[in-house]
N, C-alpha and C positions, 0 to 999 in steps of 0.2 A: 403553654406558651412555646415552649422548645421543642416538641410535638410539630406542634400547628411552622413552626418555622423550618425544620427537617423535611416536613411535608412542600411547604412552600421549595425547598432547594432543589427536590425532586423536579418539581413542575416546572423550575426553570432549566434543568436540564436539558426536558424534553423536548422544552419549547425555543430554546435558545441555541443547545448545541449545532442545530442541521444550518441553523444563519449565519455561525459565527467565522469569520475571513477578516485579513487584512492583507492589503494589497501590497506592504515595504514588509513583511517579510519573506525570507527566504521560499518557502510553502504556502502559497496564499491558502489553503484550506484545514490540512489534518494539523499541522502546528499551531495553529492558535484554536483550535478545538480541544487540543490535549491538556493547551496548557487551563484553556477554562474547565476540562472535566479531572484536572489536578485541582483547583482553587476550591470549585466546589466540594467534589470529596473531602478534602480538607477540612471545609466548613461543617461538611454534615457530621465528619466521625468526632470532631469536635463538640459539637452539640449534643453529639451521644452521650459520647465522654463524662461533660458539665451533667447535662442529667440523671446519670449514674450516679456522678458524686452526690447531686445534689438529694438524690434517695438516698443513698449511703447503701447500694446494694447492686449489682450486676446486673446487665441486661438477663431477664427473668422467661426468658423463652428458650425453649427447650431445643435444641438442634434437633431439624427433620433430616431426614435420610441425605438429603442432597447436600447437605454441610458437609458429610465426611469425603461424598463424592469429588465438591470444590475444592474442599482442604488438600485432598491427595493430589488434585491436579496441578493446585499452587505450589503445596510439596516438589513435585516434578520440575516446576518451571526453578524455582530456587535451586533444583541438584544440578539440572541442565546450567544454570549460569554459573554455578562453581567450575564447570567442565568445561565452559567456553571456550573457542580460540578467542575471544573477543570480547570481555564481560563488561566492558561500558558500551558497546553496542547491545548487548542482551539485560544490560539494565535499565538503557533507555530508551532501547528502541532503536533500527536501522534511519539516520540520519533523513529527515526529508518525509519519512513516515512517520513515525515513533509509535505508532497505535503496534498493540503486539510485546513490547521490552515488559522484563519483570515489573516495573514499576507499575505499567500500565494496569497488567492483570492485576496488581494487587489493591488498587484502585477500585478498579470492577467489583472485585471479591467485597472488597467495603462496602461498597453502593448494595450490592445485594445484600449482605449480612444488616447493614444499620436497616433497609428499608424492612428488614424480616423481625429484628426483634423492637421494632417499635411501631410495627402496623399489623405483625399476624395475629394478634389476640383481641386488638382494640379495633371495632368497624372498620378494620382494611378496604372491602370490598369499594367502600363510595371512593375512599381515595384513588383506588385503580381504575374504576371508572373516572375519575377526572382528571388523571393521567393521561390515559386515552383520550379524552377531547381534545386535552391538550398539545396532544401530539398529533391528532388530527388537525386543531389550526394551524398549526407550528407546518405541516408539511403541506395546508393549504396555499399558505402563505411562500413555501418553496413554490410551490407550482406555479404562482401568477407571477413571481418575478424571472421564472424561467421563463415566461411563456413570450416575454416580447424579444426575447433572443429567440427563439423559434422564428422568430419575421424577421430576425435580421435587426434586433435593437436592444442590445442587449445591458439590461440596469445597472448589470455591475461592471460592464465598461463605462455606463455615466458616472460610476460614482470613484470608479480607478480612474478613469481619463478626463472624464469632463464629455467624452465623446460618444454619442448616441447611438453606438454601429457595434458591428461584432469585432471590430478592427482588433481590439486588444488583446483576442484569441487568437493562436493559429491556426494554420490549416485542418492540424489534425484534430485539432479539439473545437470544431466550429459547432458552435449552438444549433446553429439553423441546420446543419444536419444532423447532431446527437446532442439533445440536450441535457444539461447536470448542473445549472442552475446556482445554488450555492453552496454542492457536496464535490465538486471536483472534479469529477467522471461521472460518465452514462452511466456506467456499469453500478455507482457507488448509489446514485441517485436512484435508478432502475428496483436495489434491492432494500431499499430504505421507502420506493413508495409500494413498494410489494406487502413490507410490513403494515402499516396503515392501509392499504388496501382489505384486510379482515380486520383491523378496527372498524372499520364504514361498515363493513357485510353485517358485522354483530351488531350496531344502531340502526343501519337499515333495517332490520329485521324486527328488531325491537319494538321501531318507533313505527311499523309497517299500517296500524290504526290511525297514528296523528298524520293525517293528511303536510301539512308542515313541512315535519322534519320529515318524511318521507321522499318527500320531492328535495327537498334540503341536501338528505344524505345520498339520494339516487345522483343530482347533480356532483356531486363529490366524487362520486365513485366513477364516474364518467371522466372528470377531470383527471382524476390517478390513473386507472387502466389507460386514457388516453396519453399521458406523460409516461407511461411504464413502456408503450409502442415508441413514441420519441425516443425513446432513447438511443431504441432498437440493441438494447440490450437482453440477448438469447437467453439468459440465467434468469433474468429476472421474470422475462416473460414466460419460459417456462416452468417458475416457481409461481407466477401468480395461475395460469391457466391450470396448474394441478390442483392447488390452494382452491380453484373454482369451483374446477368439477369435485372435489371429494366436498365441500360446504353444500354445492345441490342435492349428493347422494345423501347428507344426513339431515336436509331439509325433508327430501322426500321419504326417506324413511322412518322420520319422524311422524305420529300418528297426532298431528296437530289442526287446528283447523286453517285452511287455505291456503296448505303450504303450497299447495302443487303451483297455485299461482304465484303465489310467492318467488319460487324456484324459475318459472318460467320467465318473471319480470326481471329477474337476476339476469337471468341469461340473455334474455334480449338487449341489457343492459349493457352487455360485454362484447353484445354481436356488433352493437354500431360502431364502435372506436374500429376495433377490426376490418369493416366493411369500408370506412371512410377514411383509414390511413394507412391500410394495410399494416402485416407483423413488421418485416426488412429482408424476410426469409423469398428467396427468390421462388422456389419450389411454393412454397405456402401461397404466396401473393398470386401464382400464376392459375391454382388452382380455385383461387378465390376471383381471378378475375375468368373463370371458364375455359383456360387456357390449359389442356392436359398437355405436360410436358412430354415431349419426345425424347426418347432413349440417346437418337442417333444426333439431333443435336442438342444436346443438355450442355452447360456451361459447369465446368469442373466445377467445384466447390471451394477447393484450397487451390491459388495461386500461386504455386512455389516453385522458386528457380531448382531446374535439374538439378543434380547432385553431381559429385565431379565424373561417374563415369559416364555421363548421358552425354549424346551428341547431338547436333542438331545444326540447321540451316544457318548459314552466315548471318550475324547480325541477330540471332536467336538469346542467347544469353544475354547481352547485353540490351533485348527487348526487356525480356524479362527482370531483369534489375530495374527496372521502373515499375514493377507490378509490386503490391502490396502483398504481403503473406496472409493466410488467413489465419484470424488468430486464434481459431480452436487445432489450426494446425502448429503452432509456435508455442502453444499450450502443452501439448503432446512430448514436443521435444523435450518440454523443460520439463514436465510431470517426471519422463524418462531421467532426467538427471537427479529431479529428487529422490526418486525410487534410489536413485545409484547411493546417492548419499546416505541415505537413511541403512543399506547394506553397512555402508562402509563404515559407518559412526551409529551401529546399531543400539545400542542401549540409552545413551541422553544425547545426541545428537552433537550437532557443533556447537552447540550455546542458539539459547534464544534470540531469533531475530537477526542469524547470523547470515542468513542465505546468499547475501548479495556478494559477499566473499567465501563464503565455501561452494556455491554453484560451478566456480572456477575451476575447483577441483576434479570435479564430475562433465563437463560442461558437454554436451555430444557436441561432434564434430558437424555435425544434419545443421545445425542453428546457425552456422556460419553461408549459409545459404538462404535463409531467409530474410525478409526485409527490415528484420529486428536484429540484425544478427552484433552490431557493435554497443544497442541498448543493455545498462546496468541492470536484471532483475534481482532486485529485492525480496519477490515472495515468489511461491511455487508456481500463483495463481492458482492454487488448488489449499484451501485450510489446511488439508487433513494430511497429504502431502507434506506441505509447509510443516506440519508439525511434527511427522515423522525424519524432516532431514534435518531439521536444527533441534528438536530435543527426542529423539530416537524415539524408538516403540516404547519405551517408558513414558513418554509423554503425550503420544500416541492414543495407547492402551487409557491413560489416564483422562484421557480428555474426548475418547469415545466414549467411556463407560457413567461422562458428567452428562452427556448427552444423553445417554439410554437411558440412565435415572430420571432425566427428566421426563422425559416420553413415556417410561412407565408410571412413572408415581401421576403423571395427567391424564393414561389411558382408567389407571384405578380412580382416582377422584372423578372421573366421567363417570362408570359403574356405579358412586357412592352417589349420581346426583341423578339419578333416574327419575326421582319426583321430583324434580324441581328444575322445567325447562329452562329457564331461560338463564340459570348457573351453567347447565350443560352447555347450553349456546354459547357462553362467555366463555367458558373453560374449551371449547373446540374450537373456534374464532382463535382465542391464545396462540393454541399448539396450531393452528395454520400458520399463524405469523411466524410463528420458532419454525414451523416447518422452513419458511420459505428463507429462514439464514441459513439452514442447512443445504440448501438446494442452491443458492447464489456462492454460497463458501466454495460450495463441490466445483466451480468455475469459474472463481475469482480468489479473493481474501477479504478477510471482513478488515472494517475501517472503522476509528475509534464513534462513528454514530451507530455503526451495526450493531458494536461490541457491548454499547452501552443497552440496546435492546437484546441482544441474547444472553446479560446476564441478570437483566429486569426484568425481562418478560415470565420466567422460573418462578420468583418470588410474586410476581402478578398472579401466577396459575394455584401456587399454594395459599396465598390470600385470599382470593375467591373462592377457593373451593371448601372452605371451611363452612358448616351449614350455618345459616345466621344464628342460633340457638349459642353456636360456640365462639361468638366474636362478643365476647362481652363487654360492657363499657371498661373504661381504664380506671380502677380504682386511684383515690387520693387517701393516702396513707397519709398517718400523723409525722412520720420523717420525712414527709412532702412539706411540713405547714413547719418543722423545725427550722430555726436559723444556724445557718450555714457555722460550723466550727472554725479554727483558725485553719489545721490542719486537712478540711477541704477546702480550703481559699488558699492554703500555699498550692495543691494537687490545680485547682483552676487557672490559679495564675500561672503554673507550669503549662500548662494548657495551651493558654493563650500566650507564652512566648513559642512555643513550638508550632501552632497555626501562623504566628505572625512571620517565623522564619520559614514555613515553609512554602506560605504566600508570595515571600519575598524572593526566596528562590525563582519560584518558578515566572515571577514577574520579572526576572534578571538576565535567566534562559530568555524568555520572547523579547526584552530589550537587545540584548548581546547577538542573538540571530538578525534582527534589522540592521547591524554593524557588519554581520554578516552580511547578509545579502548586497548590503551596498555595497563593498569590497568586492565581491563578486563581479555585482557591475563595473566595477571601477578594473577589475584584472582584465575585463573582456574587450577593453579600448584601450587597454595598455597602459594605466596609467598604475604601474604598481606603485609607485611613491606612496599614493593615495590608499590603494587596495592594501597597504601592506600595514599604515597606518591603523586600519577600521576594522584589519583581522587582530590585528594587536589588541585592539577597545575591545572586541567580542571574547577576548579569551581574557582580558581582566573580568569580565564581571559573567563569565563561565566556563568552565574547564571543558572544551571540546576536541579528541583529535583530529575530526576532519578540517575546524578551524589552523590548529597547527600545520596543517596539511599545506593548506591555502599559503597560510602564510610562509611555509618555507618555500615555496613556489613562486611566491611574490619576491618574495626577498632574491632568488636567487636571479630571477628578472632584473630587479633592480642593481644586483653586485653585476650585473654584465651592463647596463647602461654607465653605473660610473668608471667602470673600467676603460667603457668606450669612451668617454669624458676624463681619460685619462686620473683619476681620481682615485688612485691606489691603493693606498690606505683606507680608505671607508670600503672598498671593494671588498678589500680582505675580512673586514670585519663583516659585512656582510655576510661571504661567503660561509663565515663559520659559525653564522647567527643561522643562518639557512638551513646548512647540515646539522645543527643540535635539535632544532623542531622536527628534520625529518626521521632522527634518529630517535625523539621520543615519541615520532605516531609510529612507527616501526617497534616500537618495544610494548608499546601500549595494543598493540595489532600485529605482531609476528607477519600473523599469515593472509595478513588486505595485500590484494596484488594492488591495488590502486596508488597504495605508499610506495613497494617499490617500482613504479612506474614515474613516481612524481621523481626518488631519489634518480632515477635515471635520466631522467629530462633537466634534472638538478645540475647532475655529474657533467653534462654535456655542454651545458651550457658555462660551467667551470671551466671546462675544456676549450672552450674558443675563447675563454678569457685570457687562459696564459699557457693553449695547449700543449701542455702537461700530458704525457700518455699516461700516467698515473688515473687522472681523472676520470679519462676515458675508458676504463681498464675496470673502474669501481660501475661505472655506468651498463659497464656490459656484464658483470657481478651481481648486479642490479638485479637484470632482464634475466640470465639466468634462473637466478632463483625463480622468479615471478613465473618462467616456463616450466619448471620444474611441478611450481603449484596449480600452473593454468597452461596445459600441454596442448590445449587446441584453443588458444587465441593467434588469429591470425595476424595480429597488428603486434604481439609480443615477437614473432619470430620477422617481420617485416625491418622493426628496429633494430635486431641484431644483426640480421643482412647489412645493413646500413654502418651501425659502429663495426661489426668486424672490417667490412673494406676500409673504414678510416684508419683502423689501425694495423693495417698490412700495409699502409702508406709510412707507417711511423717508423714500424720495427723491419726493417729489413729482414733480418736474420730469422725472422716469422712470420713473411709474408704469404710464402705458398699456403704454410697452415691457414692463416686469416683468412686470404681468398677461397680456400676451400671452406671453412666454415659459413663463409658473408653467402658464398652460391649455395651450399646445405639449406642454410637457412631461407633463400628466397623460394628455392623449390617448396622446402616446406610450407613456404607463405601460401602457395599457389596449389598445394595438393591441397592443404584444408578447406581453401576460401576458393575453387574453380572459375567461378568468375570473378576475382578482386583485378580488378583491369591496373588499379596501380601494384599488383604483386609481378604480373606480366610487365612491364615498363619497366620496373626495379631487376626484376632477372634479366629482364636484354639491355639493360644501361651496363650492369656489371659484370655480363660476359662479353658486352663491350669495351669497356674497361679493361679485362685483363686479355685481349685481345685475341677473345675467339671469337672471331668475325661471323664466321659461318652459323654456327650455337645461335649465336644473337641473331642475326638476322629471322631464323628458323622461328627463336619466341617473338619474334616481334612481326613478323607474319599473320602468325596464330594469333597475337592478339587483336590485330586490326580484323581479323577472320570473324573474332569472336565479339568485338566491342564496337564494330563499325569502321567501314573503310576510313572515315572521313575525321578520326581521331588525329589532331594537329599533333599533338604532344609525341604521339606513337610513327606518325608521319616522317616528323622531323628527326628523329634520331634515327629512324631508317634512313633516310639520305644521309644521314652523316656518317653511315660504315664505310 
């Protein structure tokens, strides 16, 4: 009974996680998938649990090789979050993602350990195989609701809006030209149908006599490689085109009968999507459509603005700041920064899941030239990266060698299944799908439905690969048919109050975020009364610093409206409501430049309240730091251009200093960021300001040179020298 129900939670895992969204939270997709593969795990390691008790004896399977491999890697991740700069981002995950925080993996690690010692001895194999179906309807079922957003109608604007259109997308994320359906991103959907793409090949193959399912699974497998081209995700496509060709080479070198046709129907299989909607790759498409590319006019590849010493035609840079970057070029840069970090923080990294604030640190100065160049990233875009700059080469090492374990203990289980095809087929089909998280990871990050397959798919392969001879039925013991003791019903009922709180956690967390997000919206029309209110509610009923964040931000909105409402006294109190939030995400986070960016915008706006140079003084205390931690953000050194000139207006007696630092700093704006056309505008406002006419004119020249004659903003304050 609690068997058959573990099993049942499984299936709905696989079948439920790739659907699960809500449209009033903060993260319409990886947040409410986490918090369902929290509730679940929950439930499964609890029914472990009860059943254990209820034999009155320990799960009874023997750890395989790849336990001690997991163990050590979970080891790693728990030393890495003692080391942390940041241990409640590395316990739960960088904010808006959360797949990746300790929690997460140790999650993972259950799901695979309960599916191993209550299926590897007892007929595993049918439940793996129905697993698989499973998760082949489950990603059927993705595909056909993405597919009317490919026409421009897209299901889950009807069921967010009411409205039948891609409206409720942006630009960047338009279905109709990269689809991702109900995972988030191209990129996520791309390597989630990668996986199910060799579930199909292995029933294909299978069922290649039942006329049926034949045409059954060939349709399916048409439909996925043709969603895997939508996406036009490069990772994924060329994880499934490897996944392809090496499944034909062990068709064909298998001594079977009618593989070769087999193999060939495969492949014709894969030539049509290809042929009718081409890859996305320009080079590729042009060779497919007959068209050999010329050397002499070939179309760069990476669209990336000059760098600062490059020169070029009037109106050149400021083309190019409307050109999109390419992203295996902005990938590059940032790989180059994890590398740097992973140096710097060589042994356990900066804490798990920390990247979004230690990239800061490392950050190349190259990225402030790209069309990404003011975007938060979170992860390295690269796993393996990713793993060496927030839990160093300890975590690194440790989380390579869970890999190589598994690749070898499935290349030896292949060798042990040489008489018995179609286990070999099952067990190679597997390690393709594992291949291809490896090969999407190398070019992205996995996401908590990836996660959930590269750490099930392991135990899939050890399941199966056992000869049926050794999958024996599950004995029923006589301490199976005993009634339960008092002293196993207090151990249950402990049980089930710790499932119940920790359901309720996590059902608290995804309430408290919808208070979030509303507040969100509510700061973004300026209605902090309200926004300051709803971050209040999300952080009663869960402890988050970025909520604190928010809300000291709101708050201090709000202390400058009733100021300006003449309203004094609540101002004040405000004010010092404000600054104790952002002094506990500053303590809880040292080193987030993002907190002291908020206390700087905090300080400033103190400062026009009852400017105080005090304030303004803490403000630019702020930004220091934050440059200190983030030496090439060009908007850190923009804003201290700006407060030092205000306060060479204050202090007389240190004005020259101020002005010399405010013009330091806007150079520096403009050396990092070459074409930031408001760093140029800020340097000749304020060497207009302190009245070198000539200086300013000279940048403000150069900027209309470089941003277009016909910039009013930059126009106008040249008339006014």
């Amino acid at each position: 009974m609690i068997k058959r129900a573990i099993g049942f939670c499984f299936g709905a895992l696989l079948l439920l996680t790739p659907w699960v969204m809500f449209a009033q939270t903060s993260e319409i997709f990886e947040l409410n998938k986490i918090v369902f593969i929290y509730i679940v795990t929950t439930v499964v390691v609890a029914l472990k649990l009860i059943q254990s008790i209820g034999r009155q004896e320990p799960p009874s399977v023997r750890p395989t090789r790849l336990d001690w491999f997991i163990l050590v890697f979970v080891a790693s991740q728990i030393i890495s979050t003692i080391f942390s700069i940041d241990r409640h981002t590395s316990l739960f995950g960088y904010y808006g993602r959360f797949n990746g925080g300790l929690f997460s993996v140790i999650s993972y690690a259950l799901l695979y350990w309960v599916l191993m010692t209550s299926f590897y001895q007892a007929s595993g194999r049918a439940l793996v195989l129905r697993l698989m179906k499973i998760s082949l309807v489950s990603s059927l079922i993705v595909i056909l609701w993405g597919l009317p957003g490919k026409l421009g109608h897209d299901l889950s604007c009807l069921v967010f809006t009411g409205q039948f259109n891609n409206g409720c997308w942006t630009d960047q994320f338009n279905p109709a030209v990269r689809v991702f359906s109900t995972l988030g991103q191209p990129n996520w959907l791309g390597a989630y149908l990668a996986i199910n793409l060799f579930f199909g090949l292995y029933f294909l193959v299978k069922n290649s006599r039942k006329t049926f399912w034949f045409i059954t699974n060939g349709f399916y497998l048409l439909l996925n490689f043709s969603f895997i081209l939508f996406t036009r995700s490069r990772s994924a496509l060329a994880a499934a085109v490897i996944g392809i060709v090496a499944w034909l080479i062990w068709l064909v070198t298998r001594r079977q009968g009618s593989v070769n046709r087999r193999a060939v129907a495969a492949l014709a299989l894969f030539l049509l999507p290809v042929l009718l909607f081409r890859t996305g790759s320009a080079t590729i498409d042009r060779w497919l459509s007959g068209q050999v590319p010329s050397f002499q006019n070939a179309v760069p590849a990476a669209r990336v603005s000059p760098s600062a010493n490059q020169t070029g035609t009037p109106g050149s840079l400021y083309d190019l700041n409307d050109l999109v970057t390419d992203s295996f070029a902005i990938r590059r840069i940032v790989w180059q920064g994890a590398w740097e970090l992973g140096k710097r923080y060589p042994f356990f990294g900066t804490g798990v899941e920390t990247f979004a604030s230690a990239y800061y640190f490392v950050r190349p100065a190259a990225h402030n030239l790209t069309s990404e160049w003011d975007y938060i990233y979170n992860k390295a875009h690269n796993e393996y990266l990713n793993y060496l700059a927030t839990t160093g080469f300890v975590g690194l090492l440790a989380y390579g060698a869970m890999i190589g374990a598994v690749i070898a203990i499935t290349v030896s289980r292949l060798r042990q299944a040489r008489g018995d095809p179609d286990r070999a087929r099952l067990l190679f089909s597997l390690l393709l799908a594992y291949g291809t998280i490896l090969i999407t990871n190398f070019f992205g990050f996995s996401t908590t439905t990836i996660n959930l397959y590269f750490y099930l798919l392991p135990a899939f392969i050890l399941i199966v690969s056992r000869p049926p001879e050794k999958q024996t039925k599950e004995k029923i013991t006589e301490l199976d048919r005993k009634p339960v003791g008092w002293r196993s019903r207090l151990e249950i009922g402990a049980i089930a109050v710790a499932t119940f709180w920790v359901i309720s956690s996590c059902l608290l967390f995804w309430y408290a975020d919808i208070q979030y997000s509303r507040g969100e919206m509510a700061s973004q029309i300026n209605q902090y009364q309200i926004a300051a209110s709803l971050f209040d509610r999300a952080l009663r009923f869960h402890y988050e610093p970025v909520y604190q964040d928010k809300l000291s931000y709101a708050l201090a909105n709000l202390a400058y409206l009733m100021a300006y409402q003449k309203q004094t006294a609540t101002a004040n109190q405000l004010i010092k409501l404000a600054d104790w939030y952002n002094r506990q995400t500053m303590a809880a986070a040292p080193k987030n430049v993002l907190y002291l960016k908020t206390r700087a915008k905090n300080y400033y706006l103190f400062y026009q309240i009852d400017l105080n140079k005090k304030d303004l003084e803490e403000a630019v205390r702020a930004l220091e730091q934050a440059v200190k931690l983030s030496p090439t953000d060009p908007k850190l050194h923009y804003s201290l251009a700006i407060f030092y000139s205000l306060l060479s207006d204050e202090d007389k007696t240190q004005a020259t200093t101020d002005r010399d630092k405010s013009l330091s700093e806007a150079q520096a704006t403009i050396r990092l960021k070459a074409n930031y056309r408001d760093g140029y505008l800020l340097y000749g406002q304020l060497l207009a300001k302190y009245k070198q006419t000539a200086a300013a004119k000279t940048v403000l020249e150069k900027a209309l040179h470089l941003f277009g004659a016909n910039d009013p903003e930059i126009k106008k304050t040249l008339e006014q020298l």
